[in-house]
N, C-alpha and C positions, 0 to 999 in steps of 0.2 A: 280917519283917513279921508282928505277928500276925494268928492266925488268927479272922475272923470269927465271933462267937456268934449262931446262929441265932437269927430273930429270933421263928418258929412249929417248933412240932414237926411237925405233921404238916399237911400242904396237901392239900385237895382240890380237884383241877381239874374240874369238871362239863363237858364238851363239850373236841374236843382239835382244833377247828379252829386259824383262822392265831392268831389272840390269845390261844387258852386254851394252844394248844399251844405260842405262843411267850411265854407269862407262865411257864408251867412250868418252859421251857429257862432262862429269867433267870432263876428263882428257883434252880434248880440250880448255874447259873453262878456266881451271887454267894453261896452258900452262905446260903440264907435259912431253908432250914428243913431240919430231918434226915430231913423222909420229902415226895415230892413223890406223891401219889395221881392215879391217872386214871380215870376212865369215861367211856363214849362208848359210843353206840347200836350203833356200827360196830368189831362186833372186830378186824377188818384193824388200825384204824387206832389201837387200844390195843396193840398188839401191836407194832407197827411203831413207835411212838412209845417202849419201852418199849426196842426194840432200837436207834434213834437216841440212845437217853439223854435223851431230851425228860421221861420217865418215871421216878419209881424201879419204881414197883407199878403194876399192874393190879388193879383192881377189878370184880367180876364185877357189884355193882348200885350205884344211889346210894346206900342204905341202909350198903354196906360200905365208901364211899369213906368217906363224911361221921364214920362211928362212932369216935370217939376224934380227930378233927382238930380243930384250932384255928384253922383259918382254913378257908372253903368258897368258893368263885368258881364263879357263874356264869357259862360262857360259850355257854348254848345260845342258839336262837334264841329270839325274846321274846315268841312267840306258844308257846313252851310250857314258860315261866318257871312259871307256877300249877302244871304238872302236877308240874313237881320239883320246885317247894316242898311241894306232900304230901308225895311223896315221901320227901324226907328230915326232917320236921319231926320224927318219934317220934325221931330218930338221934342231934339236934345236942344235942351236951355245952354245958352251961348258957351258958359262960364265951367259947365261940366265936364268931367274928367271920363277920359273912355278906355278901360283896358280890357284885356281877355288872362286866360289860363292857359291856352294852348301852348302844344310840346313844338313847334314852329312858328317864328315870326314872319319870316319873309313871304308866306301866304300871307298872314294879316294884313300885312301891311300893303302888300298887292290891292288885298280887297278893299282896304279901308281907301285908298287912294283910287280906284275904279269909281267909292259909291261917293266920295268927298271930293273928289279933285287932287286934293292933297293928302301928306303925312302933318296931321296937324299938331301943333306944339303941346294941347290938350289930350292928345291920343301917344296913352304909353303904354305898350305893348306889355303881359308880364306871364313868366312860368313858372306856379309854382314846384318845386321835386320834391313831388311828397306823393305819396298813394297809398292804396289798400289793396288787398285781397277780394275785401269786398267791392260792390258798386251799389248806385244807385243813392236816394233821398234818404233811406234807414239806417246806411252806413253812415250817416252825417258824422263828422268828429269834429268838434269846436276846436281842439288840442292839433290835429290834424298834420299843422305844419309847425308846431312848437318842434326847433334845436331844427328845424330843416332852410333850405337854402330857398330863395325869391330870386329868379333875377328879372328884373326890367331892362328893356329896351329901348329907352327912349330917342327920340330922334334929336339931331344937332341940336334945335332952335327950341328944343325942349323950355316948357315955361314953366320954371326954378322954383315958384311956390304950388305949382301943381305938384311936381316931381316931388316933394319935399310932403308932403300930406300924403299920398299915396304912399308914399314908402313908410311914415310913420304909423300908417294903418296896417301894412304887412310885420312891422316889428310890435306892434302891439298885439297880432296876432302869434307873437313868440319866435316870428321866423328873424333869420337874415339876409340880409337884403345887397345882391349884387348889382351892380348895370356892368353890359356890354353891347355892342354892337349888333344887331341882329344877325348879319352875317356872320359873326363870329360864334355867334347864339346858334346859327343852324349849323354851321357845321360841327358846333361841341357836339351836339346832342347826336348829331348824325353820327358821330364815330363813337362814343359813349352810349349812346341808349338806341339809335332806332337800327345800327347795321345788328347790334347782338340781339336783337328781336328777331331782325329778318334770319337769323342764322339760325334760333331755334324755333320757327315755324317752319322752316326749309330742310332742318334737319328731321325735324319729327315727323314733316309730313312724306321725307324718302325714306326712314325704316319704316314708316308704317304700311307703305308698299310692299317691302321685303315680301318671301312670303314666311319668314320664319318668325313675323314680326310680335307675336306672342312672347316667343322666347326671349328676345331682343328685349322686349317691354319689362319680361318679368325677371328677368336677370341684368339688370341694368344697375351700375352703382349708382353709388348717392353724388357722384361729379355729375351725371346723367341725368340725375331727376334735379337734381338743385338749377344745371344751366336751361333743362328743357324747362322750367316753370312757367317761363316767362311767355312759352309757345300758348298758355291755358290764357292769355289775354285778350282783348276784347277784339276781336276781326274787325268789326265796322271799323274802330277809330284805327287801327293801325292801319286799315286801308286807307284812311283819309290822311292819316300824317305822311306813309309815306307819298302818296299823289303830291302833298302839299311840301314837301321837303326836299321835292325829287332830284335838285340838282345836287344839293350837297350829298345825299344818301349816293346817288350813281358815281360822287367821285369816289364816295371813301368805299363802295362795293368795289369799282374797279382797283385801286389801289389795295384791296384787299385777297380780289382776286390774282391781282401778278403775285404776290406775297406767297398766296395758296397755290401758285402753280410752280413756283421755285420749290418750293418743301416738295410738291409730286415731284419737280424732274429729279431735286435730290436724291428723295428715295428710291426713284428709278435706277440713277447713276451710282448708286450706290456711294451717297458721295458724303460723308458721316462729317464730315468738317464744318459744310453749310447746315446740317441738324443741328451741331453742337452753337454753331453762333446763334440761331435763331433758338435755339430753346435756353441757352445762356442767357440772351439777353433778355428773351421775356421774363426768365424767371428771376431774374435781375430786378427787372425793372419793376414787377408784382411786389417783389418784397421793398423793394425800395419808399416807390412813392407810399406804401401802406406805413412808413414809417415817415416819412421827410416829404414831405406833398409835392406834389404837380402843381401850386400853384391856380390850379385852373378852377372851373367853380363846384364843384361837389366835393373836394378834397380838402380838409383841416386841418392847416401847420398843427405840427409836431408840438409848436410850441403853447398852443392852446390847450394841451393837455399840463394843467399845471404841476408842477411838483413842489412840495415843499420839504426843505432838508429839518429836521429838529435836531438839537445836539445839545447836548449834557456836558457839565462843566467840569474841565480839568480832566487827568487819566495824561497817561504816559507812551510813548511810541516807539514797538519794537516787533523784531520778525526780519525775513530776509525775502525779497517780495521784486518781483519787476514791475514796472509801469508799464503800459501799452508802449507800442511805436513811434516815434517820431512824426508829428503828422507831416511837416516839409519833407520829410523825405518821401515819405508814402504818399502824399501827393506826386511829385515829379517823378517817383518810381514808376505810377502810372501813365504819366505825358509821355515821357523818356521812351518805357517800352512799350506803349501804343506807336510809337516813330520809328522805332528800332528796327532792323531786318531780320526777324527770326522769334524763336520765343525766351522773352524774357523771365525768368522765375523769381518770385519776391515773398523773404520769410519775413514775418514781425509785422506785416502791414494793422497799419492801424484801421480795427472797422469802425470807426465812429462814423458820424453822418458828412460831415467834412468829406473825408479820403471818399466815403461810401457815392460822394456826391459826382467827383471826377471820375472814378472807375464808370458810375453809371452813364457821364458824357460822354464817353469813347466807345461805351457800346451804342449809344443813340447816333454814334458816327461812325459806326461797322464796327470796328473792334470785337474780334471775340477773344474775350476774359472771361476764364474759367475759374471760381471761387468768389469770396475770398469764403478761405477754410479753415477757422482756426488759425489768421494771419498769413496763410497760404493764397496767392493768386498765382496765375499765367496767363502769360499776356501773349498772345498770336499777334505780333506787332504789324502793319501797315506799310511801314516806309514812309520817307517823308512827307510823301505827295499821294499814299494810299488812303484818308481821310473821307469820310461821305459824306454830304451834307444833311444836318439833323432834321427831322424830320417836324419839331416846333420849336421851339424855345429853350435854352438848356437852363435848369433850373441848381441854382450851389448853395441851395440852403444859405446859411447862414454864414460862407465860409468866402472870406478877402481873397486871400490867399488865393484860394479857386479862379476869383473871379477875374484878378489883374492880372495871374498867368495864363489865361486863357483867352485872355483880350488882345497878348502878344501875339498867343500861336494863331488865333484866330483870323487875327489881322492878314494875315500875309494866305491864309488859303482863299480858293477858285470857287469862294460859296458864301451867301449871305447867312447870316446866326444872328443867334439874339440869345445873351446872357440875365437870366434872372437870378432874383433870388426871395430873400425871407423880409419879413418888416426890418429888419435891426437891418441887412447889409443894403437893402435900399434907400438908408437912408445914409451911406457912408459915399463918400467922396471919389467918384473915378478921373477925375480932371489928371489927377497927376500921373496915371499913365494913359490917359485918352489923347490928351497934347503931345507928348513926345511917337509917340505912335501916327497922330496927325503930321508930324514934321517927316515920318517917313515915306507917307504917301498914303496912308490909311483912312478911310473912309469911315467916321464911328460919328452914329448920334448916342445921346445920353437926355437923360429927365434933368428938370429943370434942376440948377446948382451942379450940374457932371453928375447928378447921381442915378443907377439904374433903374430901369434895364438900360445895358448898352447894344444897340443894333450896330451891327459890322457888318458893312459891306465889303465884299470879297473883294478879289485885286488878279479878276480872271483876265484884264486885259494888260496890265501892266503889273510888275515886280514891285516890292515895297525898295527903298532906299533906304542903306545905311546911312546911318548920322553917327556925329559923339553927342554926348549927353553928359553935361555936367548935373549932378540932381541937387537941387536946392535943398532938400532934406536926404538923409540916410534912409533909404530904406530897401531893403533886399527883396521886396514883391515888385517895384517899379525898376528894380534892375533888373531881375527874372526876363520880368514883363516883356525889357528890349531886346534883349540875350536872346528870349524862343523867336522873338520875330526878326533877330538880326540872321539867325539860323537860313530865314528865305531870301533874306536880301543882299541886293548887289553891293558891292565891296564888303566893306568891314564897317560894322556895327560895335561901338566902344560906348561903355559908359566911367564914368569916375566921382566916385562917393565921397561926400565929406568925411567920414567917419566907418571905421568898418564894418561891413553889414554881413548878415549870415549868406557862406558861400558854397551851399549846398546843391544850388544849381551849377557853379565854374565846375565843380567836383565831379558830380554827376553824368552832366557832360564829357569829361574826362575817360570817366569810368565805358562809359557807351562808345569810347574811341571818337568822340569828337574834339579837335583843338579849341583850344581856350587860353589866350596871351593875356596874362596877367602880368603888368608894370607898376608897383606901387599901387597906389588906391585907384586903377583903372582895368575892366576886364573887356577884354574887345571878342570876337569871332567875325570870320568870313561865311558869309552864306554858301551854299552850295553844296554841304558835306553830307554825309551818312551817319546815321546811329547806329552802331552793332548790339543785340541783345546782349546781354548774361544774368545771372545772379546780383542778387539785393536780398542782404542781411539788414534790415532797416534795426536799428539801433532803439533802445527804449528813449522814451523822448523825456531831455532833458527838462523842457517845459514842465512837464506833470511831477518831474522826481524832484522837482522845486519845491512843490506843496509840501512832499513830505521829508526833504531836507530841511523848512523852517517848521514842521510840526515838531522833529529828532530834535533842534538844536533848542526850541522855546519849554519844551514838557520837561520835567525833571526824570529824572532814571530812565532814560530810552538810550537806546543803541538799536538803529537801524540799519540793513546793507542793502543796499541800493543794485539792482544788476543789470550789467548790460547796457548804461547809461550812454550816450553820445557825447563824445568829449569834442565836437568840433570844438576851435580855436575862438569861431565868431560868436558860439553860442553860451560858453564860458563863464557868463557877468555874472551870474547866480553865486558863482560858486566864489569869485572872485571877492563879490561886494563880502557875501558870508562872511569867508575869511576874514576880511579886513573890520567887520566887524565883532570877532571873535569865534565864529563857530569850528567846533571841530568837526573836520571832513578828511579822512583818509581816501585817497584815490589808488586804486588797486589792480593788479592787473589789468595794463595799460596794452592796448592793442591795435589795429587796424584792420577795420573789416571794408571792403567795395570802398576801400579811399576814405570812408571813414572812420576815425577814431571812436573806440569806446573802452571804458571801464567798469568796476563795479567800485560803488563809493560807501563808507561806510560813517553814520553820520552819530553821534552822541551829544548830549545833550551838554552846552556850554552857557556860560555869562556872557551875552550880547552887548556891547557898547554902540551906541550913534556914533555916525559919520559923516562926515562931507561926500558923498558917492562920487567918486572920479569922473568926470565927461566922459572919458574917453572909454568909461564902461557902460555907460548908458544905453547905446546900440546893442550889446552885446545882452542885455538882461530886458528889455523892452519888456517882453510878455511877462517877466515874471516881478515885475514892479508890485500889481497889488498884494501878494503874497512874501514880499520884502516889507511893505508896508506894514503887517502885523509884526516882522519880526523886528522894525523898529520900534511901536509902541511895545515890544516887552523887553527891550534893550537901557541899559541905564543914559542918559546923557541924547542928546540932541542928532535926529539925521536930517539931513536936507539934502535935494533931488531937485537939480537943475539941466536945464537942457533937454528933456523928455513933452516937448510938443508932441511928438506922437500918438504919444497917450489921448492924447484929447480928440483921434480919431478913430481908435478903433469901437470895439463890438459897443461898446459908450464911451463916455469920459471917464475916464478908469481914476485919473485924480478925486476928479469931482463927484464920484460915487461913491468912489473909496473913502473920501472924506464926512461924507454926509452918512455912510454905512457906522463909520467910528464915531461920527456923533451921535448917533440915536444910542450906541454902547456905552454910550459918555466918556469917550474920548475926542480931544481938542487937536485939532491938526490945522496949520497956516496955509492954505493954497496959493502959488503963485500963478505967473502966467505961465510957467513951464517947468513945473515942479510941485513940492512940497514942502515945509517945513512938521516935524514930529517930534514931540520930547516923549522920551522913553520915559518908562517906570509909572506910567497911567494906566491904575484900572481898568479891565476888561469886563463890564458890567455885563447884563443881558438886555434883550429885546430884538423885535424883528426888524429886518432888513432886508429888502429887495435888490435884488441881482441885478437887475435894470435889463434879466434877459442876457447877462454876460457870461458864461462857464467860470472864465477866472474871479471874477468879482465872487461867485458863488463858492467856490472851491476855499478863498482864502478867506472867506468868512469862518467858514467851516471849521480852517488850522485853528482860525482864534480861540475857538472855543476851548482848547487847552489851556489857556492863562485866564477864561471868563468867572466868574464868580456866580453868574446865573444862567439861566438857560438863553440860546439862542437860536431864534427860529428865521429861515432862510425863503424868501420866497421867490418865484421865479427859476426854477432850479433844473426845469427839464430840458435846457442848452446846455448843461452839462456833458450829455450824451456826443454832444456834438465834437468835444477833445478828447476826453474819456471817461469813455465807455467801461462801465465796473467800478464805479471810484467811490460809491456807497460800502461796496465789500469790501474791495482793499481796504479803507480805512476804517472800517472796524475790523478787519484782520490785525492790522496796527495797533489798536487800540483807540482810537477817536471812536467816542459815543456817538455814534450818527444813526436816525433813522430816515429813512424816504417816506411820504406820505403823497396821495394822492400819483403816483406812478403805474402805469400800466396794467391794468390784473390786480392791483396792491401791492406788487411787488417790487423789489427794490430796483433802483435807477440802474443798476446794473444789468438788469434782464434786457436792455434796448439789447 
């Protein structure tokens, strides 16, 4: 192997506590620079650190560590950052890089611009999140900040090959490496790490007054002793962070304070509604982002936790089994009765991370929702105009869906927002309902290409206007889109679709006693109306009982019954294409539940033929295309798929995955510009395949394994969770050989 080229000649460590002294051991360890310098107030502990190896040199002042280095770190305390910045200001060599460790920038960088004049391009601020138990130069850990987070601070005019070295010096030391904004940096920190300090030095130090404070102590649970730990931390520095952080830490104490004084007059008032919202939401929100991230910097997409599906070839598909909930419905079940007047109750809710994702927006916007429990929520609805403004960023995971319907409803309230989400939906396209939303009077920027986040400016001074909207493409989330935001606006709001799209919103609507004129392919509303609560029986979602309608129809000897399925009329294509290419599907006990139709379908295993796929089914089957696609390769005779542009922008290029997933299986498939070409009757070999991060891609890999001849391994697997939730067990309840590897605890995908 070769040998590392340092990346600094000569490093000075300022202070050789647990970070400086364990930034020094990494940078020695990983050969990052040819001289590692130290100084420290405390000869002991230069000395000792020098005979640990943490050290190469001893430096008897800062003047003599700094003179001739190219990289300087502070890591003293940050109440006397100024004093070594004189210090060493006459020493630093033009060309050298100057950061710190401190848990605050906006001190640094105060100080650094007192002793400099300026924030210079050379000076990048940085904090590591990482610590110990222990302190001081004996704790040194080389390992220290392996698998923890960096973030730097650099300033605007930042110089791009300094920035660029320094961070490769923090990732070689194992970590990863964020930038943000200083100010953005003190206030994370202030509402994450220094108000929950102050709250257990403040709280230990009023029972320790008590006078029963023995007792207190010694009967204390383990919530008690885990949150008070942090009180056992080091005084001095917390005295200097917070000195040195104080504006941001006073807002987020104040804001915390009204917070704590609502909960007192609650329980004064005896007023159990407001406990239940705020202890809803937190507990909400705890279990949430511990599952589906915040986004912000200490917290790990979901998706980073890999999973990989393995699956065994061939086996047969039977049992009588529901699939989770309809996610469109369970999405708008909770917009709807968040808007509604009263409490709405909703059975079958889908928990995947998706649904999980909007329930948690409307509690980050007042809403108290209670559940979900076992598919059970209630929703204590708002009214239309009863909405809070969120208190940062709403984050939708990985979900479209979330993000354009929300961009409607957003648009037209009395508050600024900001829509995030996950790498996959940041990199998907919001132009097409950012423009038609722009033609109503709505104020929305977007990342370069329309894509997010989208920040929306509220419309406190003026009302959004209705438009008609003819939509260049088919698609039922940019018609949602208009529909929630035609809800606030003056006159009537119409769109008209080329092709017909899922109308679970016109329904829905309905359902909630709101009017909805439907004229042929055009759905209009007048702004101004009410939602009334009630009941939602959300339906099993058609989407998912796709998978294992072509698993029942491609395996030999299966008889499968499908229950409780959603038969809307737009959503259909699945069942339709099936048929027309030979599967047997009995539809059974045909019903309507909340305006929507459902069934339970009974599916057996049939001789598939290719097809021409009709257009005008196209819409109607969208999502369930790549799972059509294996039950074309095991179908006799030629299908071809035209007109499905769409594909080419969801969660990926569902074609162009689809197709490079079948060739690594070796199978041959013809990509168009908007479609496919597949000839049936080609072996379904093995080998791995990545998701590309897609649930569906992953899912209809999974079917194929029924008609494969060797083993198939899936990678990318853990957005699965994100449509559904369980779908490792279901299908070996089925019979699909599948296992999960790498999933949470070792356990199966279904445990999200």
């Amino acid at each position: 192997m070769p040998v590392r080229e340092p990346l600094f000649q000569r490093v000075a460590i300022i202070g050789l506590g647990l970070i400086g002294g364990s930034l020094a051991s990494a940078i020695r360890k990983n050969n990052l620079a040819r001289e590692v310098v130290g100084v420290d107030q405390r000869k002991e502990d230069l000395l000792l650190g020098q005979s640990l190896g943490v050290i190469d040199t001893v430096a008897e002042t800062t003047a003599e560590a700094v003179r001739g280095a190219d990289l300087i770190v502070l890591a003293v305390p940050v109440q006397a950052t100024r004093k070594v910045l004189e210090e060493i200001r006459p020493h630093l060599a033009a060309d050298a890089i100057l950061t710190d460790v401190g848990s605050t920038k906006s001190g640094f960088v105060k100080d650094v611009e007192a002793v400099f004049g300026e924030f210079s391009p050379r000076v990048i601020p940085g904090h590591p999140i990482a610590g110990s138990e222990r302190s001081g130069i004996r704790a040194a850990n080389p390992d220290l900040f392996s698998n923890h987070k960096v973030i730097l601070t650099p300033p605007d005019n930042v110089s791009a090959p300094h920035l660029e070295r320094l961070q490769a010096l923090w990732e070689a030391c194992g970590a990863t490496v964020l930038t943000m904004s200083v100010a953005y940096h003190d206030e994370v920190l202030a509402a994450t790490s220094h108000l929950p300090h102050l709250i257990a030095f403040s709280l230990v130090d009023t029972l320790a007054g008590e006078d029963e404070n023995m007792d207190i102590f010694r009967y204390a649970a383990g919530g008690f002793r885990d949150f008070t730990r942090i009180a056992a931390s080091d005084p001095v520095m917390w005295h200097d962070i917070f000195l040195s952080n104080r504006d941001a830490v006073l807002r987020v104490i104040d804001h915390f304070t009204q917070d704590l004084d609502q909960l007192r007059t609650a329980i004064a008032d005896q007023d159990g509604a407001t406990l239940l919202r705020v202890f809803g939401r937190a507990k909400a929100a705890r279990e949430h982002f511990s599952k589906m991230l915040s986004g912000q910097a200490y917290v790990t997409n979901n998706s980073e936790n890999q999973v990989t599906f393995r699956l065994q070839p061939g086996g047969s598909v039977n049992g009588d089994i529901r699939v989770p909930g309809d996610k469109s419905i369970s999405h708008r079940s909770i917009m709807l009765g968040a808007l509604a007047e009263g409490i709405t109750e909703v059975k079958g809710f889908l928990e995947g991370e998706d649904s999980l994702a909007t329930l948690q927006a409307f509690r980050d916007m007042g809403v108290a929702i209670e559940g979900p429990d076992n598919g059970f929520v209630r929703i204590h609805g708002v009214g239309m105009n009863g909405l809070q403004a969120p208190r940062g960023p709403i984050y939708l995971g990985n979900s479209g869906t979330g993000m354009r319907l929300f961009a409607g409803l957003l648009a037209a309230q009395p508050f600024a927002s900001e829509l995030t989400g996950d790498t996959s939906l940041s990199g998907r396209p919001m132009n097409r309902v950012a423009d038609p939303l722009r033609a109503m009077g709505a104020v929305i920027d977007t990342a370069e290409g329309g894509r997010p986040p989208l920040k929306i400016h509220g419309t406190q001074d003026k009302k959004l206007t209705g438009i008609h909207y003819d939509m260049p493409v088919a698609s039922a989330q940019v018609k949602s889109c208009l529909l929630l935001a035609g809800l606030y606006a003056d006159g009537t709001t119409s769109v008209t679709e080329p092709a017909p799209t899922r109308d679970h919103t016109e329904r829905m609507l309905a359902g909630f006693g709101y009017k909805v004129e439907r004229e042929g392919p055009t759905a209009s509303v007048k702004g101004g109306g009410k939602l009334k609560a009630g009941v939602i029986d959300v339906p099993a979602d058609i989407s998912s009982a796709a998978f294992f309608m072509v698993a029942a129809s491609i395996a030999p000897n299966s008889d499968l019954l499908l229950r409780h399925v959603g038969m809307n009329p737009t959503r259909v294509g699945v069942i339709n294409i099936l048929r027309q290419m030979g599967a047997n599907i009995e539809v059974m006990a045909e019903r309507e539940i909340g305006g929507e139709p459902v069934a339970d379908l009974r599916v057996r295993s049939a001789e598939l033929k290719g097809i021409d796929i009709p257009v005008d089914q196209v819409p109607l089957a969208i999502d369930e295309f790549p799972v059509l696609f294996i039950a074309a390769v095991c179908a006799t005779g030629r299908t071809v798929l035209t007109g499905a542009e769409e594909l080419r922008v969801k969660e990926s290029d569902r074609i162009q995955v689809m197709a490079d997933g079948l060739a690594t299986l070796g199978v041959e498939t013809t990509v168009t510009e908007d479609g496919i070409i597949i000839e049936g009757g080609q072996t379904i070999k093995g080998g791995s395949v990545y998701s590309h991060d897609d649930h569906r891609i992953a899912m209809s890999f999974a079917v194929a394994s029924l008609r494969a001849t060797e083993e198939i391994e899936i990678n990318g697997c853990a957005v699965v969770a994100t449509s559904f939730p369980g779908f490792v067990e279901l299908a070996k309840e089925t019979g699909i050989q599948i296992s999960a590897e790498g999933a949470e605890g070792g356990a199966e995908q279904g445990a999200h």
